[in-house]
PDB file of N, CA, C and O in Angstrom:
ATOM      1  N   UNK A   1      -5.238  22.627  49.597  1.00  0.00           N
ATOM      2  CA  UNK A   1      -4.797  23.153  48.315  1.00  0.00           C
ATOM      3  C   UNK A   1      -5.689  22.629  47.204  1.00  0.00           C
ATOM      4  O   UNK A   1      -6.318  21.571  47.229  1.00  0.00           O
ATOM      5  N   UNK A   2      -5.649  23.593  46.151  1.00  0.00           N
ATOM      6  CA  UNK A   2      -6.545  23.110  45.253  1.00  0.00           C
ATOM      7  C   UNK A   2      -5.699  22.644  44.107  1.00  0.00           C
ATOM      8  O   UNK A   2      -4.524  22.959  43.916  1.00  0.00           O
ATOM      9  N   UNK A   3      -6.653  21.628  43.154  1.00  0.00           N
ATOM     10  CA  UNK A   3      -6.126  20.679  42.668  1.00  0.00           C
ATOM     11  C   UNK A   3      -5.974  21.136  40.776  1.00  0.00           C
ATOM     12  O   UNK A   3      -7.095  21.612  40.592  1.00  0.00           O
ATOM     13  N   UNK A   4      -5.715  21.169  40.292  1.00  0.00           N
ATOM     14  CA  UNK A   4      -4.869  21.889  39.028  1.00  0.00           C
ATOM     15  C   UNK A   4      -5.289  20.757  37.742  1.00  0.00           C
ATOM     16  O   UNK A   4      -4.590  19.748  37.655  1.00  0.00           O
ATOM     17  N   UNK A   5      -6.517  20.960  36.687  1.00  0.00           N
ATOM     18  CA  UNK A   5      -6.507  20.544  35.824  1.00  0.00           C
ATOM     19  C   UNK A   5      -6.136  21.233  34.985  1.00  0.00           C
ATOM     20  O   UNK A   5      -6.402  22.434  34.951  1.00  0.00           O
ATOM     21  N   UNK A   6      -5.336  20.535  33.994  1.00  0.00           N
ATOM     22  CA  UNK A   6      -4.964  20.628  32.588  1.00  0.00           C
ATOM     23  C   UNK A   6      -5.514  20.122  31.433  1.00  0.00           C
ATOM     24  O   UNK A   6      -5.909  18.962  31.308  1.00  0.00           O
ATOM     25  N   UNK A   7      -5.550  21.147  30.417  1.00  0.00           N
ATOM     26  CA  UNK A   7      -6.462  20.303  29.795  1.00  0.00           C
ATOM     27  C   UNK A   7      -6.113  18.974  28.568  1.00  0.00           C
ATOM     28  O   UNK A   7      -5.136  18.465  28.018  1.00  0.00           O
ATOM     29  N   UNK A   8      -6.848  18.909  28.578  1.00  0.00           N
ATOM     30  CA  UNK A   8      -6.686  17.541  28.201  1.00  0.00           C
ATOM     31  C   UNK A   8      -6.529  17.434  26.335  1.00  0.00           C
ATOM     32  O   UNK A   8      -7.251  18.273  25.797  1.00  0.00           O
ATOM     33  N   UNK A   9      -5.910  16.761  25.563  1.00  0.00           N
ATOM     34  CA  UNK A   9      -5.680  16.402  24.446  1.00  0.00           C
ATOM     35  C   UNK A   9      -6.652  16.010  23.736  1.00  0.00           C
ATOM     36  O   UNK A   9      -7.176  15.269  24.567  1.00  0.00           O
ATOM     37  N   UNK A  10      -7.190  15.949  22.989  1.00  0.00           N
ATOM     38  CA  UNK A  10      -8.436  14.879  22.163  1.00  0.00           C
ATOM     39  C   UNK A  10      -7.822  13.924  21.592  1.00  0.00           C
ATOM     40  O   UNK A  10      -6.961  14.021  20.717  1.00  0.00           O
ATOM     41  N   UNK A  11      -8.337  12.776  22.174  1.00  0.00           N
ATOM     42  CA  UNK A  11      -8.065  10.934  22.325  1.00  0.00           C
ATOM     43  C   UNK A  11      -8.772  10.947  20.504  1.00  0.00           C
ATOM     44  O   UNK A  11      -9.857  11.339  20.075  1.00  0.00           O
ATOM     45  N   UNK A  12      -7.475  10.277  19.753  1.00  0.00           N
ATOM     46  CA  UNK A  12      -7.849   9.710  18.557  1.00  0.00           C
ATOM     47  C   UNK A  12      -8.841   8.649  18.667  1.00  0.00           C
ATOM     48  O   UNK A  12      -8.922   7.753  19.507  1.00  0.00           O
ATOM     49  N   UNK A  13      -9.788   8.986  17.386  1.00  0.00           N
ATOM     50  CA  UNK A  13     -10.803   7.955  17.172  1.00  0.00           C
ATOM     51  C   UNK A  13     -10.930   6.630  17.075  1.00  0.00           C
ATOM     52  O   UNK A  13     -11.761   5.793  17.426  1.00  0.00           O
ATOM     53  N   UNK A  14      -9.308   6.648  16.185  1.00  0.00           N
ATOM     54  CA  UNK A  14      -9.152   5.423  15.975  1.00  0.00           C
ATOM     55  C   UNK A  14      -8.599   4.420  16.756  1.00  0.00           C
ATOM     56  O   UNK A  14      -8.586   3.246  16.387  1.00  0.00           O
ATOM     57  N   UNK A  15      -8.006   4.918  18.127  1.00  0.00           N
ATOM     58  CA  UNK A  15      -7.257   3.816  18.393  1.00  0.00           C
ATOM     59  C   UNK A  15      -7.357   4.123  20.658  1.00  0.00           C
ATOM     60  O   UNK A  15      -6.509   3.799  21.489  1.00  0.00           O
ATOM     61  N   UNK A  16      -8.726   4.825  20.880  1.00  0.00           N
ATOM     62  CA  UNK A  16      -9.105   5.164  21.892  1.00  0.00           C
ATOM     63  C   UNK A  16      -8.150   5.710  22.987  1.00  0.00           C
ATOM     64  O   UNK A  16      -8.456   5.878  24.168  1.00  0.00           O
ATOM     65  N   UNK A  17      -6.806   5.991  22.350  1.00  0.00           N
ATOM     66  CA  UNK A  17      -5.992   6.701  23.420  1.00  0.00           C
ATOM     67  C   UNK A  17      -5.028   5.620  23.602  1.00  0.00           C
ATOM     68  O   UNK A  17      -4.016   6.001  24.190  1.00  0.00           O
ATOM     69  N   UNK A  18      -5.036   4.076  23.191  1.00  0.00           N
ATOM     70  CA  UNK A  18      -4.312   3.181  23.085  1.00  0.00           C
ATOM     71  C   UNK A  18      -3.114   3.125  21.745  1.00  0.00           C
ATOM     72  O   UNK A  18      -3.119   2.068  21.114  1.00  0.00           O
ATOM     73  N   UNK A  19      -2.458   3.827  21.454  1.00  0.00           N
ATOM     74  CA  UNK A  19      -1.515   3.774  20.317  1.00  0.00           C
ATOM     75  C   UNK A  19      -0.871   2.502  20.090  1.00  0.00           C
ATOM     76  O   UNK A  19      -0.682   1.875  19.048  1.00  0.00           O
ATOM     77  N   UNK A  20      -0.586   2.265  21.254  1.00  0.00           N
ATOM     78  CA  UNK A  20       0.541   1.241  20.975  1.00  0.00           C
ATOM     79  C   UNK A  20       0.186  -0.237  21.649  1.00  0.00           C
ATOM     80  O   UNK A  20       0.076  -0.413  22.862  1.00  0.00           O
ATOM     81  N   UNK A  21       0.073  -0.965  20.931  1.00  0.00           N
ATOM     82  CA  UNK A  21      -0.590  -2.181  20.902  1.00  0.00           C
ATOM     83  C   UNK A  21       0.692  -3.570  20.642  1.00  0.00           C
ATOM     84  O   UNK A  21       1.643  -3.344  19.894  1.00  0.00           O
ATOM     85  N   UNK A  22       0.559  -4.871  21.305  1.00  0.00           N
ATOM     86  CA  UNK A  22       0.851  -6.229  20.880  1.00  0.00           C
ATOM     87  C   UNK A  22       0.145  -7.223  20.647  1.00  0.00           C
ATOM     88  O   UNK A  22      -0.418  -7.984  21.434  1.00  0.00           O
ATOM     89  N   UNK A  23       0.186  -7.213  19.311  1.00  0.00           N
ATOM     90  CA  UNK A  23      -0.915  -8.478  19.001  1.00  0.00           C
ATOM     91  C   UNK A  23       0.076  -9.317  18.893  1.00  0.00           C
ATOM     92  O   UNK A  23       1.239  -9.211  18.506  1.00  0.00           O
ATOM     93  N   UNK A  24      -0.990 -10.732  19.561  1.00  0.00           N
ATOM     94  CA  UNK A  24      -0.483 -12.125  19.089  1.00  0.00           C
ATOM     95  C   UNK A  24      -0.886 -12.728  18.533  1.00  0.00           C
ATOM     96  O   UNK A  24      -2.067 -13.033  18.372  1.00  0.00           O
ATOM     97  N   UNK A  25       0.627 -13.282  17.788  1.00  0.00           N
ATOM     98  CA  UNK A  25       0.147 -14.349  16.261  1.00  0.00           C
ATOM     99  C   UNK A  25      -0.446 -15.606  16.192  1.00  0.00           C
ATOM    100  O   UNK A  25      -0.809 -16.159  15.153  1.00  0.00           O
ATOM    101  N   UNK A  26      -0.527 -15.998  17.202  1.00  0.00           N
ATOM    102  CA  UNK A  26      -0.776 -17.380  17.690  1.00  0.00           C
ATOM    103  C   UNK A  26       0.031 -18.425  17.546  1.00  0.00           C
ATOM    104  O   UNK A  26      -0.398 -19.570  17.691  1.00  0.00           O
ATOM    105  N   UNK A  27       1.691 -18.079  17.150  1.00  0.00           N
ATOM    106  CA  UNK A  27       2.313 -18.983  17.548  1.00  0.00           C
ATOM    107  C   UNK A  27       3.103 -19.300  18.694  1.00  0.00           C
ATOM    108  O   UNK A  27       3.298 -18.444  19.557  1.00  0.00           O
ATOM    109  N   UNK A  28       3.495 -20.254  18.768  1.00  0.00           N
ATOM    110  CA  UNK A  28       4.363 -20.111  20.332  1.00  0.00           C
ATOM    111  C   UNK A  28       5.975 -20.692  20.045  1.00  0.00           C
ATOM    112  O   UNK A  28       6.390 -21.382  19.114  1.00  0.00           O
ATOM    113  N   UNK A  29       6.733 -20.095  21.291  1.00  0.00           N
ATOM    114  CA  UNK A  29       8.068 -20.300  20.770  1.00  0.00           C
ATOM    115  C   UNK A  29       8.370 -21.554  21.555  1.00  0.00           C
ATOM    116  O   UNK A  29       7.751 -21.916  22.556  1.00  0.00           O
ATOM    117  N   UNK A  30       9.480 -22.234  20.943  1.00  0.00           N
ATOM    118  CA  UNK A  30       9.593 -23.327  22.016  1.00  0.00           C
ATOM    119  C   UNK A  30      10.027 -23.382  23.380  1.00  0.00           C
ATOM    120  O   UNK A  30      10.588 -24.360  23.876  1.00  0.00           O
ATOM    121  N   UNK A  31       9.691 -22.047  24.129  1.00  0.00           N
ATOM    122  CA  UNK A  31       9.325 -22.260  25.463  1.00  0.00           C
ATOM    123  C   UNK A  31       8.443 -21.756  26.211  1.00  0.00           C
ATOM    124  O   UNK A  31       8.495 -21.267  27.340  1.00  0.00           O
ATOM    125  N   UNK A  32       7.296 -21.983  25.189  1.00  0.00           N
ATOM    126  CA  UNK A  32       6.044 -21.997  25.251  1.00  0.00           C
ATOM    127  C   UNK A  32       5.335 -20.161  25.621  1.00  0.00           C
ATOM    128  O   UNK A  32       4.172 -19.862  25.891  1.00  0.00           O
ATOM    129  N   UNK A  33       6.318 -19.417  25.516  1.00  0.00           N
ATOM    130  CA  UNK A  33       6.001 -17.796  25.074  1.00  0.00           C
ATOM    131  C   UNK A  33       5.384 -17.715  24.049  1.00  0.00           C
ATOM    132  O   UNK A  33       5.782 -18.436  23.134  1.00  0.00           O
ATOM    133  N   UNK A  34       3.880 -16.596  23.727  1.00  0.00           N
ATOM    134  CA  UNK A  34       3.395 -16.358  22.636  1.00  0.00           C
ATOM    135  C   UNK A  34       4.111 -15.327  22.056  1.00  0.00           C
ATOM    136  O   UNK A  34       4.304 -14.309  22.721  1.00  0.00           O
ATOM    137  N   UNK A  35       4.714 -15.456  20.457  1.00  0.00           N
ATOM    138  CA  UNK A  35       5.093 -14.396  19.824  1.00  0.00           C
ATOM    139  C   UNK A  35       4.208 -13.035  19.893  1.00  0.00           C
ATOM    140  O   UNK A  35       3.046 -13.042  20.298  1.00  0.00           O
ATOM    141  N   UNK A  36       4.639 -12.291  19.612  1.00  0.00           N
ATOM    142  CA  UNK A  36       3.439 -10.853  19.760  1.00  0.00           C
ATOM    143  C   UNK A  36       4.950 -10.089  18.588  1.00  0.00           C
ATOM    144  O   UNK A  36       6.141 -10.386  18.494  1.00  0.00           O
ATOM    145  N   UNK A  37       3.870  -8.798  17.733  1.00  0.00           N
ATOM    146  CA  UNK A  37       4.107  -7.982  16.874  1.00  0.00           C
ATOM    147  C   UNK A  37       3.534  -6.806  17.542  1.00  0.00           C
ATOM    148  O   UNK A  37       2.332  -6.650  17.758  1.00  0.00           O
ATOM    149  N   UNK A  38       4.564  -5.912  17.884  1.00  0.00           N
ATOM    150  CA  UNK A  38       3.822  -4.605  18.310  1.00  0.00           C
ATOM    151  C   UNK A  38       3.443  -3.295  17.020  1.00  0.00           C
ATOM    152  O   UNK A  38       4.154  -2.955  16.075  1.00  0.00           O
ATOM    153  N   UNK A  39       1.874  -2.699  17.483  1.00  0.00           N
ATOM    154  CA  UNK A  39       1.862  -2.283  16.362  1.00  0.00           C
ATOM    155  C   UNK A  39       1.320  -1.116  16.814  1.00  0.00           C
ATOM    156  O   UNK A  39       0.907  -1.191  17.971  1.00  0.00           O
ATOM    157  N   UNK A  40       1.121   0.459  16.006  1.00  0.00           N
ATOM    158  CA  UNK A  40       1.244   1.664  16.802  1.00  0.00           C
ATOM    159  C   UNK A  40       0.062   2.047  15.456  1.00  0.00           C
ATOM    160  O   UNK A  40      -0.008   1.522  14.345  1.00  0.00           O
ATOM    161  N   UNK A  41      -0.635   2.955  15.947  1.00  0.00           N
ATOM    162  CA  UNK A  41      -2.049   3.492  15.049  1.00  0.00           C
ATOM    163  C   UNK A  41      -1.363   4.096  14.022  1.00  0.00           C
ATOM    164  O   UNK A  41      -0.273   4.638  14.200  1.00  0.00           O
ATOM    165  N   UNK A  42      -1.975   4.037  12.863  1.00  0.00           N
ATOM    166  CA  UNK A  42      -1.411   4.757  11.799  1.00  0.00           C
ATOM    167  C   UNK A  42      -2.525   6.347  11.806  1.00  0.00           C
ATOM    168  O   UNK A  42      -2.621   7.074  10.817  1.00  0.00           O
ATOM    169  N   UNK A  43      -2.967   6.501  12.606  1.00  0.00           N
ATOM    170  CA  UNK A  43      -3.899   7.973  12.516  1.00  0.00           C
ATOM    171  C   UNK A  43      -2.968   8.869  12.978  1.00  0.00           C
ATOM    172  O   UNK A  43      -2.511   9.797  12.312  1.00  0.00           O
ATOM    173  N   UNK A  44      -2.568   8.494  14.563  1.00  0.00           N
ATOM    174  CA  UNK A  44      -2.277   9.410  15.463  1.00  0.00           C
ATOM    175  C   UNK A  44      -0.773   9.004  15.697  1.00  0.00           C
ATOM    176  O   UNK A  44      -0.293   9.531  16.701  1.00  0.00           O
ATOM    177  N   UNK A  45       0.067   8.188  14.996  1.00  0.00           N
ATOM    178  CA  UNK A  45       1.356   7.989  14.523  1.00  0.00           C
ATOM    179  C   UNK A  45       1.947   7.390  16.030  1.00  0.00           C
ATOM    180  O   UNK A  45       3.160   7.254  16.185  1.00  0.00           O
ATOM    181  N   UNK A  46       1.169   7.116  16.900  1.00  0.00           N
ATOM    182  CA  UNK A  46       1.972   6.237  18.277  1.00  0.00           C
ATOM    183  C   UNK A  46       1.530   7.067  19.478  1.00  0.00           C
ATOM    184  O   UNK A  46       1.645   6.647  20.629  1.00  0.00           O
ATOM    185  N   UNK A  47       0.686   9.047  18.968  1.00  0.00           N
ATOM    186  CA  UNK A  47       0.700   9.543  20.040  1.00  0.00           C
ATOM    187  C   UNK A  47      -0.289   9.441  20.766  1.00  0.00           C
ATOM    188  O   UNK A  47      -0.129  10.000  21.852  1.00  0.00           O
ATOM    189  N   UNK A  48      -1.289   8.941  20.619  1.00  0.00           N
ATOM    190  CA  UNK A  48      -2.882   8.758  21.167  1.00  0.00           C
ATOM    191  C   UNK A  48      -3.916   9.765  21.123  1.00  0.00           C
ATOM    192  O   UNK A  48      -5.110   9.704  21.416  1.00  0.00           O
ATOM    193  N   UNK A  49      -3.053  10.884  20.610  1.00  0.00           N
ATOM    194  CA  UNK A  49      -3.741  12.283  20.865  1.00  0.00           C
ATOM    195  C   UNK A  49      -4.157  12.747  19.055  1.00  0.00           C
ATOM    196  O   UNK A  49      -3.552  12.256  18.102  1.00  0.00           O
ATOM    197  N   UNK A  50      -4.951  13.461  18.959  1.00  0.00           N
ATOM    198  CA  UNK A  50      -5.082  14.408  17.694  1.00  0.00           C
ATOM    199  C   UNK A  50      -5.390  15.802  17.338  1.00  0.00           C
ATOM    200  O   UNK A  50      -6.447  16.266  17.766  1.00  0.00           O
ATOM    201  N   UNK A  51      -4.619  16.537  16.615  1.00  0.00           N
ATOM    202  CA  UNK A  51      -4.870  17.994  16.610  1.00  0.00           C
ATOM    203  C   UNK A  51      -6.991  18.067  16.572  1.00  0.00           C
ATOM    204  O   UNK A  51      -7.954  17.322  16.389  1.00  0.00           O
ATOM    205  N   UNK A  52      -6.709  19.309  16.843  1.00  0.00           N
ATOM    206  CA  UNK A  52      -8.395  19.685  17.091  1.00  0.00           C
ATOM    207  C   UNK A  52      -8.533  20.084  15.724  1.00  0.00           C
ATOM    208  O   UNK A  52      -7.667  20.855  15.311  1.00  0.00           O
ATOM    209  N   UNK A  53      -9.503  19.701  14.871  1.00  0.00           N
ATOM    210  CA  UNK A  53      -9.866  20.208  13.623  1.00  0.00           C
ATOM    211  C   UNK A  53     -10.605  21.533  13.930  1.00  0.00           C
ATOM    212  O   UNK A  53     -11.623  21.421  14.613  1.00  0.00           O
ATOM    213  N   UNK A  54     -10.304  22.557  13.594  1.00  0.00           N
ATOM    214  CA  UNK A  54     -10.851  24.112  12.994  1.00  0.00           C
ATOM    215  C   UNK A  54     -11.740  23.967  11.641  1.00  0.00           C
ATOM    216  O   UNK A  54     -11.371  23.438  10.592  1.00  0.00           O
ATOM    217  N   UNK A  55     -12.994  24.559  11.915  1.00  0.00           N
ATOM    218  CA  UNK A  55     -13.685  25.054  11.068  1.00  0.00           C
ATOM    219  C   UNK A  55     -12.969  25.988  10.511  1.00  0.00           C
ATOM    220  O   UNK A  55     -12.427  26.888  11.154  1.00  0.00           O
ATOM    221  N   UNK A  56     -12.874  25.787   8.653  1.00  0.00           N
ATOM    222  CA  UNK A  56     -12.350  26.808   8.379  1.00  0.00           C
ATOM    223  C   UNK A  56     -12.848  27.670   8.029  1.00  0.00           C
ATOM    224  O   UNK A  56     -14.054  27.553   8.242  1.00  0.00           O
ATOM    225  N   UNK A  57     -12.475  29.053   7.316  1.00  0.00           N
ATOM    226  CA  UNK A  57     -12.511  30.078   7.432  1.00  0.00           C
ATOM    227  C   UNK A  57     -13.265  30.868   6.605  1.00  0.00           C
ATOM    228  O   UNK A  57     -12.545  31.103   5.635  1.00  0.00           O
ATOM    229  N   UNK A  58     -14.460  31.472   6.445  1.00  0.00           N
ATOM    230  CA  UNK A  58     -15.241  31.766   5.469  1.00  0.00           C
ATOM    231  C   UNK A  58     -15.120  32.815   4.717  1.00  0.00           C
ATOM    232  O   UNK A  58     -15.919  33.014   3.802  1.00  0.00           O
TER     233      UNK A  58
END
């Protein structure tokens, strides 16, 4: 059987298809876990993907 691509989304620039991210603060809790702040691209709003820009229309 043959195998079925779909196509594919265009991966925001800004954040390589990775939206959603945990950075750590560098502190640690007292049982010795690093805190982390999760944080989501402000381009592509968490989805990784971005509409296709159109040339517009002359």
């Amino acid at each position: 059987m043959t195998q079925h691509r779909h196509a594919q989304g265009r991966i925001c620039p800004n954040c390589d298809g990775f939206p959603r991210v945990a950075i750590a603060t560098g502190t640690r809790r007292p049982d010795g876990t690093r805190t982390t702040s999760p944080v989501t691209c402000p381009s592509c709003h968490g989805r990784g993907t971005v509409a296709r820009a159109y040339p517009p229309a002359l």
